[in-house]
C-alpha positions as CSV (number, residue, x, y, z in Angstrom):
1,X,48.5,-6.5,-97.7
2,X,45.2,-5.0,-96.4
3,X,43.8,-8.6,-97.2
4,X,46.0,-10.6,-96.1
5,X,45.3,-8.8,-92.4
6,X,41.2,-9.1,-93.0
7,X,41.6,-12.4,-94.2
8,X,43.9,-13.2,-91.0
9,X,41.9,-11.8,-88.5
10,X,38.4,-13.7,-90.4
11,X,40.7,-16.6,-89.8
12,X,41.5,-16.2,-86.0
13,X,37.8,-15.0,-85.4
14,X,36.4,-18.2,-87.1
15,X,39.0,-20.2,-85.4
16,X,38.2,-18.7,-81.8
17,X,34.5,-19.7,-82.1
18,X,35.5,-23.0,-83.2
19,X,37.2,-23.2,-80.3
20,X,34.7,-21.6,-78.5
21,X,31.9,-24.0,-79.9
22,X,34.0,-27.3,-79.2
23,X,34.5,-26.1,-75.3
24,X,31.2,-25.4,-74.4
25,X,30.0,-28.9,-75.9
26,X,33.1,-30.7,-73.9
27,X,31.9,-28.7,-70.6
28,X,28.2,-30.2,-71.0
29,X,27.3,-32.8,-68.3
30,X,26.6,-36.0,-69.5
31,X,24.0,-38.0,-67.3
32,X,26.3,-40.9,-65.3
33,X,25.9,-44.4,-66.5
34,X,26.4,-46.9,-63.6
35,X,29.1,-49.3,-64.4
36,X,28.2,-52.8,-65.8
37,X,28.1,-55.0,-62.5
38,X,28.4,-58.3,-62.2
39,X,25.9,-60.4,-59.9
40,X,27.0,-63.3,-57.8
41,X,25.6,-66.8,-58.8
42,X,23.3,-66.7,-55.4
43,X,22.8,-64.0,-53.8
44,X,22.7,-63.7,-49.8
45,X,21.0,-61.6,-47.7
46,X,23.0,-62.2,-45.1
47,X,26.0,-60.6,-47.3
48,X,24.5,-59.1,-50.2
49,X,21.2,-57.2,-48.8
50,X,20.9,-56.4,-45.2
51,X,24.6,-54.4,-46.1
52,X,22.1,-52.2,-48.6
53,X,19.7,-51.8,-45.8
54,X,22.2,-50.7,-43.3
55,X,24.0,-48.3,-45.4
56,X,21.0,-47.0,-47.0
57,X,17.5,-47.6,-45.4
58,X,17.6,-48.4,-41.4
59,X,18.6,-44.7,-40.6
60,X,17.5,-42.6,-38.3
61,X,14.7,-41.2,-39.3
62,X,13.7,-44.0,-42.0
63,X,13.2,-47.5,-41.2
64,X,14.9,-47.6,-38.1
65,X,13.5,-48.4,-34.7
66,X,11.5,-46.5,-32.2
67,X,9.0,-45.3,-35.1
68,X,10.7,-46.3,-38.0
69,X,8.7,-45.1,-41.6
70,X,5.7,-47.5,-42.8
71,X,6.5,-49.2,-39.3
72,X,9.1,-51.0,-41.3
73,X,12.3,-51.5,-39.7
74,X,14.9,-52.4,-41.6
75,X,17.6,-52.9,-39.3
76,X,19.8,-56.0,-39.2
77,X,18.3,-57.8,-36.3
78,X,14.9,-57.7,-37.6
79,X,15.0,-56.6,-41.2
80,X,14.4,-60.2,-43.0
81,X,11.3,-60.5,-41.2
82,X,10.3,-57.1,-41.6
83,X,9.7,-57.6,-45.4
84,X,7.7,-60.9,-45.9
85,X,5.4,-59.1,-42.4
86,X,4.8,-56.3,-44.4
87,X,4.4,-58.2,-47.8
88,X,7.1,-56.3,-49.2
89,X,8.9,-59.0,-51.4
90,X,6.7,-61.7,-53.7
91,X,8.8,-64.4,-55.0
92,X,6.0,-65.0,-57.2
93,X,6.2,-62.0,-58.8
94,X,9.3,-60.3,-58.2
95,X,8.6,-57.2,-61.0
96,X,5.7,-56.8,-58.5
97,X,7.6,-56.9,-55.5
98,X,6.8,-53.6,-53.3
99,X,10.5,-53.8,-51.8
100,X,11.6,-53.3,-56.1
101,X,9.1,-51.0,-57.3
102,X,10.1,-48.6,-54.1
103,X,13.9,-49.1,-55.1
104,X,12.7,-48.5,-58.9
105,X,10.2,-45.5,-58.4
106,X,11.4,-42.8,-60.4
107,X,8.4,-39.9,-58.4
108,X,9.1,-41.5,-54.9
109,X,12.5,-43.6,-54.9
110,X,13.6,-45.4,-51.9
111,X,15.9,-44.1,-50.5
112,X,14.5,-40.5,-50.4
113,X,17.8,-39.2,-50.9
114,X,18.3,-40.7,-54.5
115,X,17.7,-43.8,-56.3
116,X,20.5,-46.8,-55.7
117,X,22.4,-47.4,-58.7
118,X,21.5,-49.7,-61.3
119,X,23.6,-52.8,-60.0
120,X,22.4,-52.6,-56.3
121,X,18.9,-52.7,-57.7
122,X,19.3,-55.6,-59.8
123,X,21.0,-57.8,-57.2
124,X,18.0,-57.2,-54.6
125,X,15.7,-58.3,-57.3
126,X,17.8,-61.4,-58.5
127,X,17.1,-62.2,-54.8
128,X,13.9,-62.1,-54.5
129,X,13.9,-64.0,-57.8
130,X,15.7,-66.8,-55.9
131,X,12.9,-67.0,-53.8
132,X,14.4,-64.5,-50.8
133,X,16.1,-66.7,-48.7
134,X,17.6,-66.0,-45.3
135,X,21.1,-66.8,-46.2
């Protein structure tokens, strides 16, 4: 009998760390994946970008008039004209493109607060890979 009891309770100690084991690995944070996203055929500024800017960028204290950051206002009246006066988008180029490599900068992201996810930051730069238009 006394090993039936020691061979019981090895059971229920092995079985608790098991347990144990598989909760802790269930409780680890995985790192979020942003969700696939699909792009529209043309992408408008109009629709598609200044709503990124207004939600995210032309705030107070960022790129938002009286002294908005990089005197780059962003702000729906002005915005479109804001980036090709300040050079930030080349249709050219549009890896090279300072409004993407901001969006994309791991050490200094734009927005400050975090970087945009993954699908907002490929439709700005299948727009500038349309050449930008002011649709």
């Amino acid at each position: 009998m006394r090993n039936n009891a020691n061979g019981a309770t090895g059971w229920a100690i092995g079985r608790a760390l098991e347990l144990l084991i598989l909760s802790l690995l269930l409780s680890c944070s995985k790192t979020p994946v942003d969700p696939p996203v699909t792009l529209p055929a043309t992408v408008s500024f109009q629709r598609d970008i200044q709503p990124i800017f207004s939600t995210n960028c032309s705030l107070s204290g960022c790129h938002l008039s009286p002294n908005p950051k990089g005197n780059v206002d962003l702000s729906a009246s002005v915005a479109y004209s804001q980036l090709w006066k300040h050079q930030l988008v080349d249709t050219l180029h549009p890896e090279q493109s300072v409004l993407y490599i901001q969006m994309n900068s791991v050490s200094d992201p734009m927005p400050p607060t975090g970087r945009l996810p993954a699908g907002t930051i490929a439709l700005v730069y299948k727009w500038i890979q349309q050449k930008a238009p002011n649709n």
